[in-house]
C-alpha positions in Angstrom: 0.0 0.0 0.0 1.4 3.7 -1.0 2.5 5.1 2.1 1.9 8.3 0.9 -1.8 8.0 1.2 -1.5 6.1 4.8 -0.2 9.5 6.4 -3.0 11.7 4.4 -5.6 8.5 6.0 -3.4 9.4 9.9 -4.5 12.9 9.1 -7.9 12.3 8.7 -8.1 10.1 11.5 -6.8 12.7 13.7 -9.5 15.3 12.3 -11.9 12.6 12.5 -11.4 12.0 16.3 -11.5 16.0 16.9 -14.6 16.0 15.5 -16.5 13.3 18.0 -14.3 13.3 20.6 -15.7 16.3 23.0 -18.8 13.9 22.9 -17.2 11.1 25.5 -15.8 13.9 28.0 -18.4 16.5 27.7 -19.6 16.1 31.4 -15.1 16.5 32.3 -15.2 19.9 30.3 -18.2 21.2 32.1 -16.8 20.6 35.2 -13.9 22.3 34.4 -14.9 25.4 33.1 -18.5 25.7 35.0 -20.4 25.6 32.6 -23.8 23.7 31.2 -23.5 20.5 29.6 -25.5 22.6 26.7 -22.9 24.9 26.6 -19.9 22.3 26.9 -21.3 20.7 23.5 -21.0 23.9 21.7 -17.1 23.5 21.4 -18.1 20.4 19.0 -20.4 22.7 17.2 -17.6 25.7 17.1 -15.4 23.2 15.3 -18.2 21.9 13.0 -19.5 25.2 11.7 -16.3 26.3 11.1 -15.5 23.7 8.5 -18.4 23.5 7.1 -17.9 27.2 6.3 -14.7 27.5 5.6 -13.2 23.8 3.7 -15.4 25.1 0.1 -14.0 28.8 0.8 -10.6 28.0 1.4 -10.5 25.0 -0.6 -11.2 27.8 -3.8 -8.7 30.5 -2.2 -5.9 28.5 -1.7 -6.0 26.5 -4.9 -2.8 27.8 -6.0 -1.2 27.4 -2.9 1.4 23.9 -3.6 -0.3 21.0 -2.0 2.7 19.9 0.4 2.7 23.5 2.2 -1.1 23.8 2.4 -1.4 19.9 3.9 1.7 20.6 6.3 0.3 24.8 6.9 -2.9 22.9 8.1 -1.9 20.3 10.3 0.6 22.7 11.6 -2.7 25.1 12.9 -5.0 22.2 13.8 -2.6 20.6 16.1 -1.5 24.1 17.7 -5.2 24.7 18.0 -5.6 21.1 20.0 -2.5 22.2 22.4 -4.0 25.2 23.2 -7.6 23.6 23.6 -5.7 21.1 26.3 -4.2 24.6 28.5 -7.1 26.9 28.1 -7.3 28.6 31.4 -10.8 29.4 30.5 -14.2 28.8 28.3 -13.5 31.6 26.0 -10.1 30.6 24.7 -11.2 26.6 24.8 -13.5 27.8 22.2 -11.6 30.3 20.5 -9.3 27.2 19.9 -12.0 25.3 18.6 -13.2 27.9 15.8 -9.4 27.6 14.7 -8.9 23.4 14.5 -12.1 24.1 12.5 -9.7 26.4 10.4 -7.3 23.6 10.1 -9.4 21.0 9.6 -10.9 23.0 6.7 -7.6 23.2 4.7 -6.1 19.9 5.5 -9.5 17.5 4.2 -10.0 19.0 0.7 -6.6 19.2 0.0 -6.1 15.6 1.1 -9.0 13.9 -0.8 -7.7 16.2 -3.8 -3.9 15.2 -3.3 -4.8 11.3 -3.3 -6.6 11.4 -6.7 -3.6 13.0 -8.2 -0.9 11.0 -6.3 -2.1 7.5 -8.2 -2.7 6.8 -11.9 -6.4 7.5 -13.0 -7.5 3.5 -12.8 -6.3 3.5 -9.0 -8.4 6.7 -7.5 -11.2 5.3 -6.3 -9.2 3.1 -4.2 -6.7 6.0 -3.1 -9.6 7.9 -1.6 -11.4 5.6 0.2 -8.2 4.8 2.0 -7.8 8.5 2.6 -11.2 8.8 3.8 -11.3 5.2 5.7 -9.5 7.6 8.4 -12.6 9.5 9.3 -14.8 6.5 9.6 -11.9 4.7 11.5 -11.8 7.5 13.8 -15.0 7.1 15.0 -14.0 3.3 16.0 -10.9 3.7 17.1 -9.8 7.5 18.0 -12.7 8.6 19.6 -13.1 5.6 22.2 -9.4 5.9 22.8 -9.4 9.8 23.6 -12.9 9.1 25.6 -11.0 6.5 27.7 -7.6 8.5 28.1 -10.0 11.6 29.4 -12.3 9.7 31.6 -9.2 7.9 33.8 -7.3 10.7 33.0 -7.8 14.0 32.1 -9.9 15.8 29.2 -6.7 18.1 28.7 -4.7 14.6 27.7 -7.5 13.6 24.8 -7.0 17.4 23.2 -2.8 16.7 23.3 -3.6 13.1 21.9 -4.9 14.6 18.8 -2.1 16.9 18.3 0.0 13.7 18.5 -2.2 12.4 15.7 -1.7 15.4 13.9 1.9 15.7 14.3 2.6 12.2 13.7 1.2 13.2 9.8 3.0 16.1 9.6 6.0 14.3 10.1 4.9 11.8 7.2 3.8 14.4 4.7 7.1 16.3 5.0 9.0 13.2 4.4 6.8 11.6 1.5 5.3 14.0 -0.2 7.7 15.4 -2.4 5.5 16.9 -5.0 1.8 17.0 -5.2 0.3 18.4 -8.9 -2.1 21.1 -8.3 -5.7 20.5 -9.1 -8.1 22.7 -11.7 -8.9 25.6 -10.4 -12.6 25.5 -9.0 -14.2 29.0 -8.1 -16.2 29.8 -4.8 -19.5 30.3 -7.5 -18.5 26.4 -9.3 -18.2 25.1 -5.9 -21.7 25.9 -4.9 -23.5 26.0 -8.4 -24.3 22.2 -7.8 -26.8 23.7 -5.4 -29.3 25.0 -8.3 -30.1 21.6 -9.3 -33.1 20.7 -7.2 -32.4 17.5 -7.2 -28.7 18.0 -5.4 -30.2 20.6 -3.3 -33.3 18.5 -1.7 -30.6 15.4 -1.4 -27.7 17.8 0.4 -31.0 18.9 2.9 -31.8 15.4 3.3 -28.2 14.8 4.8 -28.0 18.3 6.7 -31.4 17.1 8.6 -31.1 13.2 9.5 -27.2 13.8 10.7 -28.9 17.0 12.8 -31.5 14.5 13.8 -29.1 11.5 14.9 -26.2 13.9 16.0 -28.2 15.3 18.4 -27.9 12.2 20.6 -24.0 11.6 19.9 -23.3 14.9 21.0 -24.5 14.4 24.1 -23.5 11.0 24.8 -22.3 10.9 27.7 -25.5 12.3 29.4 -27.9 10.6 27.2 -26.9 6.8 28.3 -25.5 8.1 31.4 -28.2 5.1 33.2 -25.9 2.6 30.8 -22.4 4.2 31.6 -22.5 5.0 35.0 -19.5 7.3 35.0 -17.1 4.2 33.8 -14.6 6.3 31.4 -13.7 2.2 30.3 -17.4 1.5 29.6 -17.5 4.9 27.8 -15.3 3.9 25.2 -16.4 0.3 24.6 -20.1 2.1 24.0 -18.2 4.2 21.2 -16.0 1.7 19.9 -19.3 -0.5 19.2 -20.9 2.4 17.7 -18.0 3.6 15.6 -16.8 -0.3 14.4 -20.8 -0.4 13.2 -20.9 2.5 11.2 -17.5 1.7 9.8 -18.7 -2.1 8.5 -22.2 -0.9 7.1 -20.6 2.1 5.4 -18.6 -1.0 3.3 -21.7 -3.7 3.5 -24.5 -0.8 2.5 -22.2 0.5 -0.7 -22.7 -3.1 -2.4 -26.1 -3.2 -1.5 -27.0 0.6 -3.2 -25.7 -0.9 -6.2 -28.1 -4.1 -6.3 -30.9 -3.1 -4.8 -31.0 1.5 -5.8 -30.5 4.3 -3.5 -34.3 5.4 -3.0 -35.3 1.9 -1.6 -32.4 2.0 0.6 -32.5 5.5 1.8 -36.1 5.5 2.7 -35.9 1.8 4.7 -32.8 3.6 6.0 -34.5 6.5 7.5 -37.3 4.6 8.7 -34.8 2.3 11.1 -32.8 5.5 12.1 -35.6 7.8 13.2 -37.2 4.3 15.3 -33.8 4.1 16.7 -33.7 7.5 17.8 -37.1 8.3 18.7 -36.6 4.9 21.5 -33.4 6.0 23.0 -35.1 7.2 26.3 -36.5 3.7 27.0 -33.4 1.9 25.1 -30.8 3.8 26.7 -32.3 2.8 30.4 -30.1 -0.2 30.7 -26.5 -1.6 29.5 -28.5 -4.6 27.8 -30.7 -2.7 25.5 -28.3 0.7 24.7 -25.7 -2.1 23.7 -28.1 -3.4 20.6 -29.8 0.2 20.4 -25.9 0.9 19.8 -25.2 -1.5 17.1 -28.0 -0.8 15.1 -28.0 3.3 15.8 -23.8 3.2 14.0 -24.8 0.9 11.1 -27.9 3.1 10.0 -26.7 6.3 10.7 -23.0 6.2 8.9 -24.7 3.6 6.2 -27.0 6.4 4.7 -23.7 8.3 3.8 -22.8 5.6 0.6 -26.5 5.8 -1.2 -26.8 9.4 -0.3 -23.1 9.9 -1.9 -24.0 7.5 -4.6 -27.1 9.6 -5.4 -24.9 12.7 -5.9 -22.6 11.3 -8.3 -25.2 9.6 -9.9 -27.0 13.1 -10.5 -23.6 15.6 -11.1 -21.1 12.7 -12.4 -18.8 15.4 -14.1 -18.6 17.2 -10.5 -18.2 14.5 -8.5 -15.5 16.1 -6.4 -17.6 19.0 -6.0 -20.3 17.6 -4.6 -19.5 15.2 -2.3 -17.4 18.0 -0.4 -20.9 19.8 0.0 -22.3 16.4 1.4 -19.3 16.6 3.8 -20.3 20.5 4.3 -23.8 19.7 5.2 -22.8 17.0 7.6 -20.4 19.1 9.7 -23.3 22.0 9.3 -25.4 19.1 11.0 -23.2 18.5 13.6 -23.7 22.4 14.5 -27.2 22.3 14.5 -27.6 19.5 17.0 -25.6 20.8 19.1 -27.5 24.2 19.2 -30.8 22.1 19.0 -29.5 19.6 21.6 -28.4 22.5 24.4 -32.0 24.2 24.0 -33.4 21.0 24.7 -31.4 19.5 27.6 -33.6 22.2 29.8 -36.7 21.3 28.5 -36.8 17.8 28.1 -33.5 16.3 30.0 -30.8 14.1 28.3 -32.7 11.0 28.0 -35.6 12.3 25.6 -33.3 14.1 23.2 -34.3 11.8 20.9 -37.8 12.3 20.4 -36.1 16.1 18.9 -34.1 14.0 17.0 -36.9 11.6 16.0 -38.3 14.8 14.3 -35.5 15.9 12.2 -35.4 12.1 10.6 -39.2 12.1 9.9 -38.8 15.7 7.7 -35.5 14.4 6.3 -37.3 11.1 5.0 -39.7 13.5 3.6 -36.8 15.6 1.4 -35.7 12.4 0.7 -38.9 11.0 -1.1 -39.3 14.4 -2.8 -35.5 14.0 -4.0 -36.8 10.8 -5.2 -39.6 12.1 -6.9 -37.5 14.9 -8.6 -34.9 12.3 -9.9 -37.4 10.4 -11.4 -38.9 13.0 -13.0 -35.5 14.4 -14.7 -34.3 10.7 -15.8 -38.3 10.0 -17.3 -38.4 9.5 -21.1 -40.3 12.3 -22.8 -43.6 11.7 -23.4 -44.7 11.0 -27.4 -47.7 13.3 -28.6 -49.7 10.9 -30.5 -51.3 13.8 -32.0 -48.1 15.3 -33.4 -47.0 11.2 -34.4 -50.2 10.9 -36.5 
């Protein structure tokens, strides 16, 4: 395997466990700073919105930036960011630092993805990206538990400084492999988000901004939501996470196969349905080890298995901006993120942690709705014209 693309995948992986890794110590950080569990899960959402803002904007800015200095520019900020995340004396700066991993995070994962279809010959890109991307659906399996587990028998302080090790660790690989990376076609701002126009790319991106609101709004607050199933075991913690990561990471391979046999529209839709039952149950699932376990198993397969039909569906529609795209999937997942943690702090007060889900439950329902109206206005586009008999005769 090309090394080259197993240091990009170690970057990835680290900005993959920044992304989900507040969620395991949330209830450390609020004790630390004082503050609500609410406002604890905003530093998640700081980081989120910022890349979701800023990886299409830079990502056009910066195109003529060489790839090696951007990818080595960017780890170089998100791992300062995480050191000064682990020190921050107070709230403020914890989240000042958050808003700038964001920053890095949002240079180094476009320019990765990008640097991996041009580091391999044109037959071998498909298999150079998912092993770039494999790092953020590893992450969730392996990096999040593992920082989870160091800050519960530790400190939260140590999980921030374990992603800088992450980060520096592929830093150190990119400056010694990565002698020269070709720069990609320039891609405007206005081409990056003309995609959007198309109705049928637009209702599809909504569809993924609501059901990873919908579902993230119960990751987020993890720790508090199957708090009756943890206890306050940091160990137990990260087993929970590693069994909901290691499922998301084998239905994202298993559900890809099954998109192509059986279409994206049956599968999204039977998809949805499972997710927003899974949600909506947490409260009465998440009351005991023995059923948040399953509840677990079958919450990571559905919720990280939509992402292969919904990305299928994109390329499907926009083949010839593929790339394009599928970074604004990415876009309105992070953008997801955001919004449940905003949703998820205004509800803590008035429902409590353990019937988040019925908000969530919500969010799935209207985003199964886009979904069949995506549907609807696929079909229409791809229908043959109709013949007028009258004009035939």
């Amino acid at each position: 395997m090309d090394r080259r693309l197993i240091v990009l995948a170690l970057g990835m992986f680290a900005l993959g466990t920044d992304s989900f890794v507040v969620a395991g110590v949330l209830p450390e950080i609020s004790r630390t700073f004082s503050v609500s569990i609410g406002a604890a899960g905003q530093m998640t959402t700081a980081y989120a919105i910022t890349y979701a803002l800023m990886a299409p904007l830079i990502a056009a800015v910066a195109a003529h930036v060489p790839r090696k200095r951007m990818l080595l520019s960017a780890l170089a900020i998100f791992g300062v960011a995480n050191l000064i995340t682990a020190v921050a004396p107070n709230f403020a700066v914890a989240m000042a630092s958050r808003v700038l991993a964001g920053i890095g995070a949002a240079m180094f994962a476009p320019t990765a993805t990008g640097a991996a279809a041009t580091l391999v010959s044109a037959e071998r890109r498909g298999q150079a990206l998912s092993i770039v991307i494999a790092g953020l659906t590893v992450a969730t399996a392996l990096g999040t538990p593992i920082g989870a587990v160091i800050g519960g028998l530790g400190d939260w302080r140590w999980t921030m400084a374990f992603v800088s090790i992450l980060a520096g660790a592929s830093a150190v690989g990119v400056w010694r492999l990565l002698a020269h990376v070709p720069l990609p076609p320039k891609i405007t701002l206005a081409q990056r988000i003309k995609p959007v126009a198309d109705p049928r790319i637009s209702l599809t991106l909504l569809c993924t901004w609501l059901y990873q609101s919908g579902h993230f709004i119960i990751y987020t607050y993890f720790t508090v939501v199957f708090d009756r199933a943890i206890g306050h075991s940091a160990l137990l913690t990260g087993v929970l996470l590693v069994i909901w990561g290691t499922s998301g990471t084998a239905s994202n391979l298993i559900v890809g196969r099954l998109a192509d046999s059986i279409g994206d529209r049956k599968l999204i839709f039977n998809m949805l349905v499972v997710l927003m039952l899974v949600v909506a149950t947490v409260s009465w699932t998440g009351a005991s080890l023995w059923t948040t376990v399953p509840a677990l198993i079958v919450y990571g397969a559905f919720s990280w298995g939509l992402l292969a039909p919904q990305q299928r569906r994109l390329v499907a529609i926009a083949p010839q901006t593929a790339p394009v795209v599928l970074g604004l999937n990415t876009s309105c997942t992070y953008l997801g993120v955001t919004t449940a943690g905003v949703i998820g702090a205004l509800g803590l007060p008035v429902f409590g942690a353990h019937h988040l889900g019925y908000l969530g439950a919500v969010l799935v329902a209207i985003s199964l709705a886009v979904a069949e109206l995506a549907s609807w206005r696929i079909a229409v586009a791809t229908a043959p014209e109709p013949i007028d008999e009258l004009a035939s005769a």
